[in-house]
N, C-alpha and C positions, 0 to 999 in steps of 0.2 A: 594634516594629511591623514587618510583613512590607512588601511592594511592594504591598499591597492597603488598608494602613492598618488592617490587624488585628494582635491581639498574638501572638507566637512561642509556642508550643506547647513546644518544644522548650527556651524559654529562654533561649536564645543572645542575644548584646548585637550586634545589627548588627556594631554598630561595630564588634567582637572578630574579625568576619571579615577586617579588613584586614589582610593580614600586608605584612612588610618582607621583598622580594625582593634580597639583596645582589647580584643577577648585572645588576637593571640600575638600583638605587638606587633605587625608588621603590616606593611601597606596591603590592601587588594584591588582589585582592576573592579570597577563599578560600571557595566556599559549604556544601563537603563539610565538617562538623568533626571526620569521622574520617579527613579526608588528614592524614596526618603526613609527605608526600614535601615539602612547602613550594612555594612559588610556581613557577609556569611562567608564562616572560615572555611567553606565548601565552595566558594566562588570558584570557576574557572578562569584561565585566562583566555586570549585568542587561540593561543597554539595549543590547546588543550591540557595543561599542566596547572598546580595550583599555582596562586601567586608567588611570583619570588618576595623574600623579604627584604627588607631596607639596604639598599647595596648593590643588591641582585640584578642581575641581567634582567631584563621587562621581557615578556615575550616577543619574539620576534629579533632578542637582538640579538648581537654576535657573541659565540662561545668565547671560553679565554679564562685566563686568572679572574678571579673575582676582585672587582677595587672593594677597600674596604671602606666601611658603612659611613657616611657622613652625616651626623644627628640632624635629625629636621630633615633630612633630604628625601625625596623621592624617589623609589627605583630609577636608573639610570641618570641619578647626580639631578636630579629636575627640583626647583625650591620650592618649598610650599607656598600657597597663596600669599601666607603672612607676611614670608620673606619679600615677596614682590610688593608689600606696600599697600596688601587687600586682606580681606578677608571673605571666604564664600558665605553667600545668607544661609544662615538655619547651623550653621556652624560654629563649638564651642572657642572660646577664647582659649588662648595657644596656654594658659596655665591650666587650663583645666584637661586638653588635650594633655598635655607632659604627664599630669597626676594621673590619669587616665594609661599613659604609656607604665607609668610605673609601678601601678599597681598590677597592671598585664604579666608586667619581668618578674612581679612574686608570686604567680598564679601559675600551679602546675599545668604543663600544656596539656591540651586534650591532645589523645592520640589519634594521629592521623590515618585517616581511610588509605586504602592498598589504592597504587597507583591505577592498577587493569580496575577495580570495581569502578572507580572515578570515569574512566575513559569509558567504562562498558555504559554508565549512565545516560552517559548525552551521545554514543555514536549507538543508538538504538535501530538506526537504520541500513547497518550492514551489510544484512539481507534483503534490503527494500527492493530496489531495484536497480540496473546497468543494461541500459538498452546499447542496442550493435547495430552496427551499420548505419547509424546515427546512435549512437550508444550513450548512456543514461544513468549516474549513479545517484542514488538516495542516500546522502550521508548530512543531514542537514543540522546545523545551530546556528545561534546568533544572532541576536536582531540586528546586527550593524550587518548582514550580509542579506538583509532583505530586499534592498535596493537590484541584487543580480536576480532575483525572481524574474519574470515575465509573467502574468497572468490572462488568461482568457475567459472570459464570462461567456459559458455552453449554456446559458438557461436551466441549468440544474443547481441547486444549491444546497448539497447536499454536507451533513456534519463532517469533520475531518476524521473523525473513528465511529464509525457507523454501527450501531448495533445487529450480530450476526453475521455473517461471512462477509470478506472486500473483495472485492474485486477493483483491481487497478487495471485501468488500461495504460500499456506504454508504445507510443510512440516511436518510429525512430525516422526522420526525415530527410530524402533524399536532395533535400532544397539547395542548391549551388550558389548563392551568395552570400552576404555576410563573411567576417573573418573567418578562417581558417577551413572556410567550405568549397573554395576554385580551384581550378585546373587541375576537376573530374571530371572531364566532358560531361555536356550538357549544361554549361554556365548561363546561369540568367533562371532557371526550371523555379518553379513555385513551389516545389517540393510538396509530394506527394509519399501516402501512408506508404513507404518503402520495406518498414518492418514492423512489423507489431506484434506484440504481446499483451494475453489475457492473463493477470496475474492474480488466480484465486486461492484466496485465504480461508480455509475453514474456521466456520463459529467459533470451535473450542481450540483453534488456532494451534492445531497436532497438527499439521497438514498442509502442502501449499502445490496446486499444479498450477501451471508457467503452459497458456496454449499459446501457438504460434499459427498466424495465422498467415497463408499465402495473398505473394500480393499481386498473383498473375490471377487468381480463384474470382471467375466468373458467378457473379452476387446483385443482386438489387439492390439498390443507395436511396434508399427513404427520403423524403422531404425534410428538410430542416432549417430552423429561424440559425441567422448568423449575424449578430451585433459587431457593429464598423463606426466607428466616428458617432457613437450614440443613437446611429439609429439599426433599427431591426430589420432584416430582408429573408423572405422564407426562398429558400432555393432549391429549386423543382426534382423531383426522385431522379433516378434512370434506372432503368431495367437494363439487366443482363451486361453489367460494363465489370471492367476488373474491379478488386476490390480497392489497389491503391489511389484508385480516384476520389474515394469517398474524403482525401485531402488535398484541396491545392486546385483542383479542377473547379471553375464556377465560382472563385471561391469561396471553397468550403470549407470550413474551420473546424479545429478537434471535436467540436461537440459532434459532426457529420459523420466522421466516423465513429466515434460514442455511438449513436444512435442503429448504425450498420452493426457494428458489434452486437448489440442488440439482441438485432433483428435475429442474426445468425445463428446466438448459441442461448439465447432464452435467458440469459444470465445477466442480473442488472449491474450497472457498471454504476462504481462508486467514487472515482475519480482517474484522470487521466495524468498523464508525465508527457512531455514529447521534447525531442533534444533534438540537433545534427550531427553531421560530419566530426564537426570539430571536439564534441563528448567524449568519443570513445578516446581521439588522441589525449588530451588534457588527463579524460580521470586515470586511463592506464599510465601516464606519468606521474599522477599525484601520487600512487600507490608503490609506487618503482618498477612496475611491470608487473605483465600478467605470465603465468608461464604454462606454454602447450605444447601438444606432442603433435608429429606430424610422422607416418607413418613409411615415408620415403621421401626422395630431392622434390623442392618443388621451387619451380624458374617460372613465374607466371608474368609475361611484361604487362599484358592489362592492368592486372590492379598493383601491379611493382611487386609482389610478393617472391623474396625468393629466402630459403630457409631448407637447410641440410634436413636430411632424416634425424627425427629424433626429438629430447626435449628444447623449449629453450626459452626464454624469457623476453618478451615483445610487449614492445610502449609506443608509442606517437604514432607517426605514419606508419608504422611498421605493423602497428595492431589495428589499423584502419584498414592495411591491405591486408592483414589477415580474415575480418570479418564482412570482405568486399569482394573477396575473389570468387569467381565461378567457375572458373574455366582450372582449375587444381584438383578436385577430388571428386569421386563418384562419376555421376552422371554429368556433371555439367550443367545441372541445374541450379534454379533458385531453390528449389525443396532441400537440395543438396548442400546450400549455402546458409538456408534456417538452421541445417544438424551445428554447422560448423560454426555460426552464432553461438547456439546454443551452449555447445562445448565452452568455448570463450565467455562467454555468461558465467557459469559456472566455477568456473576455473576464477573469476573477478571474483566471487561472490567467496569463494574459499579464502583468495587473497586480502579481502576487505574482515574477514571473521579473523584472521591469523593473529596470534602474538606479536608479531613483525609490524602488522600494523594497527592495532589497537593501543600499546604500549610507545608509539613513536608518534608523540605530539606534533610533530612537523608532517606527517604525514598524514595526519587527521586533519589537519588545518588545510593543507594541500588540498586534499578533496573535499571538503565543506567547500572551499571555492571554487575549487571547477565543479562541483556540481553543482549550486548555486549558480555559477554564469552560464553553464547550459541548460538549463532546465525554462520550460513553461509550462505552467500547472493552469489547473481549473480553480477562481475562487476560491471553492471549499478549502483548498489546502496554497490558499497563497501569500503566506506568511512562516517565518520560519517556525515561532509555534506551534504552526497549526502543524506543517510538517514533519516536526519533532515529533510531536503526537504520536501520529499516524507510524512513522517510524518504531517510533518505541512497543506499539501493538503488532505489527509485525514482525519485530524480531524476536517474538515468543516461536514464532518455529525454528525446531531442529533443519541444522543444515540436510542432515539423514533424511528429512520428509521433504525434500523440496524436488519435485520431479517436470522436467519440459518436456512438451510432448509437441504436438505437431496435426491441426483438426486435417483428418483423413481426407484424402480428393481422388479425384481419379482425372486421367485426361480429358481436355472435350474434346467432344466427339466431334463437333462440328469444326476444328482445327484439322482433320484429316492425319495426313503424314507430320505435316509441321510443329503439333504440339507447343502450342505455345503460350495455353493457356490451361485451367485446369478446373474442374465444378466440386461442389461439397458431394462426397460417398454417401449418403445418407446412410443406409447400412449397419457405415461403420462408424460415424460421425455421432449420432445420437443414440448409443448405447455409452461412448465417452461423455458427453455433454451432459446425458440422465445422471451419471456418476460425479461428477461435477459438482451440478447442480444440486445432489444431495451430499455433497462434502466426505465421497468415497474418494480415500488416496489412492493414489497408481500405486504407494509403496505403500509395504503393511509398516504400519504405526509402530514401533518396536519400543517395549516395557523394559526397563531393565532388569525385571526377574519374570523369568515364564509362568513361576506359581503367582504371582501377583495378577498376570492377566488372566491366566486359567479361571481364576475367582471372580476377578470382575465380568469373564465373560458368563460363567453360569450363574452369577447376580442380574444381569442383565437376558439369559434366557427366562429364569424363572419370575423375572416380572413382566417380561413381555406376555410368558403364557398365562400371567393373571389377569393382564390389561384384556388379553384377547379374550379370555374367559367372558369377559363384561359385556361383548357383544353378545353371548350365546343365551339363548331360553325367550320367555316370554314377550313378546312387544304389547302395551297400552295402545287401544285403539287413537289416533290423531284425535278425538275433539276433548281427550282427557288428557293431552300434554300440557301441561303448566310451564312456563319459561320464563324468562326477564331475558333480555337479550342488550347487553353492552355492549357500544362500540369501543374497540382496540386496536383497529386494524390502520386508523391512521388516514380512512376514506370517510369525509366526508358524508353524511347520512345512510352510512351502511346497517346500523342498527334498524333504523326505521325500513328503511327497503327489505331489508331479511322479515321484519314480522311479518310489513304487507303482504311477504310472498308466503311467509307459512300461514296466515290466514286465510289469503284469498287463493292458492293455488294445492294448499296441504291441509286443508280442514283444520287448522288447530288454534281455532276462535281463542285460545287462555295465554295465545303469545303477546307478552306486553314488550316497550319499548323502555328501557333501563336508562339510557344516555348513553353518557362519556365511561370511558372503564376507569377512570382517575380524573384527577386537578389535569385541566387546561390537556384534555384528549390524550391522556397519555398512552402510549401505543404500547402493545404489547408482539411477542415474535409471533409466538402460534394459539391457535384455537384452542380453546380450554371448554369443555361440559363437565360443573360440578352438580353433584347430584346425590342422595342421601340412597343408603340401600332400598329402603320401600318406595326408592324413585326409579328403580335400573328398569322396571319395562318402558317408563316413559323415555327414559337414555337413551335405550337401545331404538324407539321406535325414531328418533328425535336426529337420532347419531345414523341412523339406515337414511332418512330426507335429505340431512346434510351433507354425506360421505365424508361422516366422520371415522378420522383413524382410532385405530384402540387407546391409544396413548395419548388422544385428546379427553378422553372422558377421565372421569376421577372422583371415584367415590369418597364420601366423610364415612366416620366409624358411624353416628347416632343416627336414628330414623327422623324424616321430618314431621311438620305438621302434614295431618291430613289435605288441606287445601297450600299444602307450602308452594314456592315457586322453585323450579335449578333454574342454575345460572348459568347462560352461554354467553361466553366473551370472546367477541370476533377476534381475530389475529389477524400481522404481515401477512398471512400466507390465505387467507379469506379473498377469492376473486369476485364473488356478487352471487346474490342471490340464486339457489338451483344450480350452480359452479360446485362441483365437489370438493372438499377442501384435501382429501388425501391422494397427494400425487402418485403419477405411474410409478410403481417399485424400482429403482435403479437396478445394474447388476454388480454384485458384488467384488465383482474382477471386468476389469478392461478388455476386451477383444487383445485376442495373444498377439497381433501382431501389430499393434499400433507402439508408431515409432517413440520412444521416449530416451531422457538423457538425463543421470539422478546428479542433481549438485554436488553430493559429495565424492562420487568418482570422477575420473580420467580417462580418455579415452583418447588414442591415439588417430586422427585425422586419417583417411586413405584417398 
């Protein structure tokens, strides 16, 4: 029987997974049965604790006196192979295990790792993600719990930890069948993008904004292949339809809205999460509750919510009708039901970082499985590894830096009095998205000593104003530019397409074509111009063709050969030939009145 109380597929006897660790005498839980490296006295168990030793309660079992130890025996009185009249292949004979045991009992024990370091190891995923309204946690290990994955193949296959910023799209699915999804009106629905979140990571991963994207916001839904029963069917755009259709309608599968997302915020999407109904109730129980504030009485019969003024602590259906109601606060809107997500987000994500529940094994175990049985991912990340991964990279951000926000709309117009739908602000929308997109926080990044950043920031003026230096003074005319030109960028004949085009459209007959920028195309992030000093007019004349930024170029200390070549190595950020490679300047701060909500505060609901 598995941790679910179902039978092993695979056949394996539990109990067979215990092995005997000689390095610290006591059994460990082994779940891979093709390790044949033997125990590590850093094994975890299911429930996130180290092994118990010989005697000890197995994970999962029941508290109580401890029985004492019965030699030979296995956690939970279970006999070894040998006793039953076998012995496992590749495994020593029971004298040389004993001598093995007992030279262990004369071996000073290594000292054991702190319990929070252990737990904080493999729950990397704390702050991953907790989708609402079909809500979503990212708390993922174990390869015995890969079976509750779901996967869907978007046509993208992209690595589980991407190099340079991620962006996660989540999900949350408004879909009414399935367990724990009926009798929310609307039973039978094919569930449609109900909630979604852009979840972007910056590069040097200080930083994390959470957009929330409306699912009334009138949008074009691109074309897109969707794979069913093995075969491929590309399913036709629509112009001007809400955005929650880009799931469920036609059907269209998560890559369809991948693609809409897209389209929307310029931002390339690295992998997606999508859950239902039944998410939010399960993980807000696996954790004991979420706790929030409500700012007055609220009797909502629609979504069943009813909850005094004030704090209070909500799990199952109760936090299902918390992040479902509309008709309780503000306007009465959906935009007004994102803030209230949002909050709820937040508030889980504080709950999943806590003492409370990092250090309580049962409770780590708890949500590994219900997020594992809610959850469907893309490929890329559909394996618990791969999702640990990915996990463990995003919990480098501070909870301080993690800010939800909300892409700007306005009413449409064409709804009249009725409002009932809503368009992107442009406005205000792409001064957020330029900021985004160049990995500017909504929160300022906070140093923990002011003179420490003060330094690094006048380090970082006075190199900028050397870089910029670089462009200023003399350009070499075009047919005296020398170059080798490598691809890095990861596109297929982009090297060669940039010479032809500096030859044949920018006079500069001396561009040759370098290749690959490494073994087997190895990509690099951004655009690089090296170039010797007695080469900066041709830099400069080289870096004005390209719209190269200052801090692409990079001078060596020593002068070259007369006839030498610089080297430009395309980068990610190279769009094609005669494309300029340095983007619009972001702004530095967010338009002041865009709505946002910081993960580490509370806010009390109105």
């Amino acid at each position: 029987m598995d941790a679910q109380g179902r039978g092993r597929a695979d056949g394996i006897d539990p109990a067979d997974q215990w092995v005997f660790d000689p390095k610290t005498g006591s059994y460990e839980l082994r779940l891979d049965p093709s390790d044949t490296s033997g125990p590590s006295s850093d094994h975890v168990s299911p429930a996130g604790a180290r092994s118990n030793p010989v005697g000890g309660n197995p994970p999962g079992g029941t508290s109580g006196p401890r029985k004492k130890p019965v030699p030979g025996a296995r956690p939970g009185g279970r006999p070894l192979p040998e006793q039953r009249g076998g012995r496992r292949a590749g495994k020593a004979p029971a004298g040389k295990a004993d001598s093995a045991a007992a030279a262990a009992g004369r071996r000073k024990a290594k000292p054991k790792k702190s319990t929070k370091k252990k737990v904080l190891l493999w729950t990397g995923g704390t702050l991953a993600f907790v989708l609402v309204g079909g809500s979503l946690g990212a708390y993922l290990l174990y390869e015995h719990l890969n079976g509750n994955i779901e996967k869907v193949d978007v046509g993208v296959d992209n690595e589980a930890v991407p190099d340079g910023p991620v962006n996660i799209l989540v999900i949350g699915t408004d879909k009414r069948s399935g367990k724990g999804n009926t009798g929310y009106g609307d039973d039978g629905s094919v569930g449609h993008a109900d909630t979604t979140l852009l979840f972007h990571v910056a590069e040097d991963r200080s930083n994390a904004t959470v957009i929330s994207i409306p699912r009334d916001m009138i949008t074009d839904i691109p074309e897109c292949p969707t794979k069913k029963d093995g075969a491929t069917r590309n399913i036709p755009g629509s112009k001007k339809v809400r955005f929650n259709e880009s799931l469920g309608q036609e059907d269209r599968d998560p890559g369809c809205t991948w693609r809409t997302v897209e389209k929307i915020t310029g931002l390339k999407v690295s992998h997606f999460m999508m859950a239902d109904f039944n998410a939010v109730k399960s993980l807000s129980s696996a954790v004991g509750g979420v706790e929030v504030c409500v700012a007055k009485n609220v009797n909502d019969p629609k979504s069943h919510l009813k909850l005094s003024a004030g704090k209070h602590e909500i799990e199952g259906e109760q936090a299902l009708a918390f992040v479902r109601t509309r008709h309780s606060f503000g306007f009465e809107s959906d935009l007004d039901r994102i803030k209230l997500q949002q909050q709820f987000l937040s508030s889980m994500i504080r709950k999943m970082k806590s003492d409370d529940t990092l250090t309580n094994p049962k409770k780590l175990y708890d949500l590994s499985n219900a997020a594992t049985k809610s959850l469907t991912v893309d490929t890329g990340i559909g394996s618990i590894t791969k999702l640990t991964s990915l996990a463990k990279e995003l919990s480098k951000v501070s909870l301080k830096n993690i800010t939800f926000t909300t892409l700007p709309v306005l009413d449409n117009p064409a709804d009249g009095k009725q409002r009932k739908t809503v368009i992107i602000d442009e406005a205000r929308a792409e001064p957020l998205l330029a900021m985004v997109r160049e990995d500017v926080s909504l929160t300022e990044v906070k140093r923990k000593e002011k003179a420490a950043k003060d330094k690094a920031d006048a380090a970082a003026k006075e190199k900028d104003a050397k870089q910029a230096a670089l462009l200023k003074g003399p350009k070499a005319e075009p047919a005296k530019v020398r170059v080798k030109v490598l691809n890095g960028s990861g596109k297929v004949g982009a090297a060669q397409e940039t010479v032809t085009w500096m030859q044949n459209i920018k006079a500069m007959p001396h561009a040759g074509n370098g290749g690959n920028a490494g073994p087997g195309g190895q990509k690099v992030s951004k655009t690089v111009l090296q170039f010797a000093p007695n080469q900066a007019d041709q830099a400069r004349t080289l870096a004005e063709a390209m719209g190269l930024p200052a801090d692409a170029l990079h001078q060596t200390d020593k002068d070259a050969a007369p006839l030498a070549e610089m080297t430009l190595t395309l980068g990610a950020d190279f769009k094609g030939a005669g494309v300029p490679v340095t983007p619009p300047k972001a702004p530095k701060q967010a338009p002041k009145d865009i709505q946002r909500v910081e993960a580490d505060n509370q806010i009390c609901a109105k």
